[in-house]
N, C-alpha and C positions, 0 to 999 in steps of 0.2 A: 504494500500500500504506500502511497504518496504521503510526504513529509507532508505538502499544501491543499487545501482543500481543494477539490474538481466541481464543485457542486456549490452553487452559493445557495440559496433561500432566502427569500427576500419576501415576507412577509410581517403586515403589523398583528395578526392574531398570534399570542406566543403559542397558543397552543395547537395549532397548526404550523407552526415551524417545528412545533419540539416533537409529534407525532411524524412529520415528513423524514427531518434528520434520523429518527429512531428507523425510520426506515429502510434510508439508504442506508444508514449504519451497518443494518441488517443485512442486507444485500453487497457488502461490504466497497460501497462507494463513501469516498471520504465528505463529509461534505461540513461547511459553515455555514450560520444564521446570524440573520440582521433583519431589525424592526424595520428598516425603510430603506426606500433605494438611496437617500442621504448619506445615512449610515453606511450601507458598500462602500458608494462612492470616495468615501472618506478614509474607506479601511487600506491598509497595504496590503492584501490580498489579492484584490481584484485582477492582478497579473496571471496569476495561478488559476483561477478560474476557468471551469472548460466549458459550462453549463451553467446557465442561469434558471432556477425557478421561482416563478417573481407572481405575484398578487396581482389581478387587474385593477382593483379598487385600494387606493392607500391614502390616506395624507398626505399633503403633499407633492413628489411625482408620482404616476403610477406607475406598474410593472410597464406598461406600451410604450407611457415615454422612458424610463429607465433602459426600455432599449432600444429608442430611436438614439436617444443621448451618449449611448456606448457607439452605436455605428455613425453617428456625425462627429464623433471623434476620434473615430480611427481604430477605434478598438469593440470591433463590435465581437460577442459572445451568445452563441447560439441558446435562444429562451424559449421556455416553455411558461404560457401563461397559464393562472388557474382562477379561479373566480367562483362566486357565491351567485354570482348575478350574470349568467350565460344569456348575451345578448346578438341576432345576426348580423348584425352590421358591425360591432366590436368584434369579434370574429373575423369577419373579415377587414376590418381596417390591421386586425393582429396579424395575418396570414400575408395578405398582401406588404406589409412592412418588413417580413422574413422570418416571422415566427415561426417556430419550429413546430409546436403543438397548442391548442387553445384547452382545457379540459375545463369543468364543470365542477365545484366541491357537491356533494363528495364524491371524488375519483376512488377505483379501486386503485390497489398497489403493482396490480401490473399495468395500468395502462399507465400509472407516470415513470414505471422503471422502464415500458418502452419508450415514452420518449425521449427519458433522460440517454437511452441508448442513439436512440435514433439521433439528438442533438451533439452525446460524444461523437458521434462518426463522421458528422457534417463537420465539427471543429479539425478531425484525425483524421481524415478520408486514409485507407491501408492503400 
């Protein structure tokens, strides 16, 4: 396993970050938690980063724009968004920006360790 986390979470419910992490844990993907996309932003991790999974609804910025704001800076990170409030048009304004995955809470635990796979492989192409 990786010194650096691969997996950010980017979530303001803690108890949805700290059941998401318990689960990559599980599945033995390293991963970090942060209340807001501020907070990433802020952290020295974000290099390490392979995957983002980020909240569509937050305080402040949302997961959409936390990752229009990584790809307008040069450092864009393949995200998967997740959301309480699954909307067609947010959806596609997320898919159409390069989102990786859009999912629905509550997600089972495989459909977001497929996307987490699905969004490592876009970052790693073999």
């Amino acid at each position: 396993m990786r010194n650096h986390p691969t997996v950010a979470i980017v979530d303001d419910d803690e108890s949805v970050r700290d059941t998401t992490k318990d689960l990559l844990d599980s599945a033995g993907v390293s991963a970090a938690t942060f209340d807001s996309a501020e907070s990433f932003l802020q952290s020295k991790s974000t290099c390490a980063i392979r995957c983002l999974v980020a909240d569509m609804r937050m305080p402040g910025m949302t997961g959409l724009e936390l990752h229009g704001h990584l790809a307008a800076a040069g450092t864009p990170i393949p995200t998967v968004l997740i959301t309480a409030y699954p909307d067609e048009r947010a959806i596609e304004r997320a898919l159409k920006a390069g989102v990786i995955c859009f999912l629905a809470k509550p997600f089972s635990a495989e459909d977001l360790l497929a996307c987490i796979e699905t969004a490592l492989r876009a970052r790693d192409p073999a």
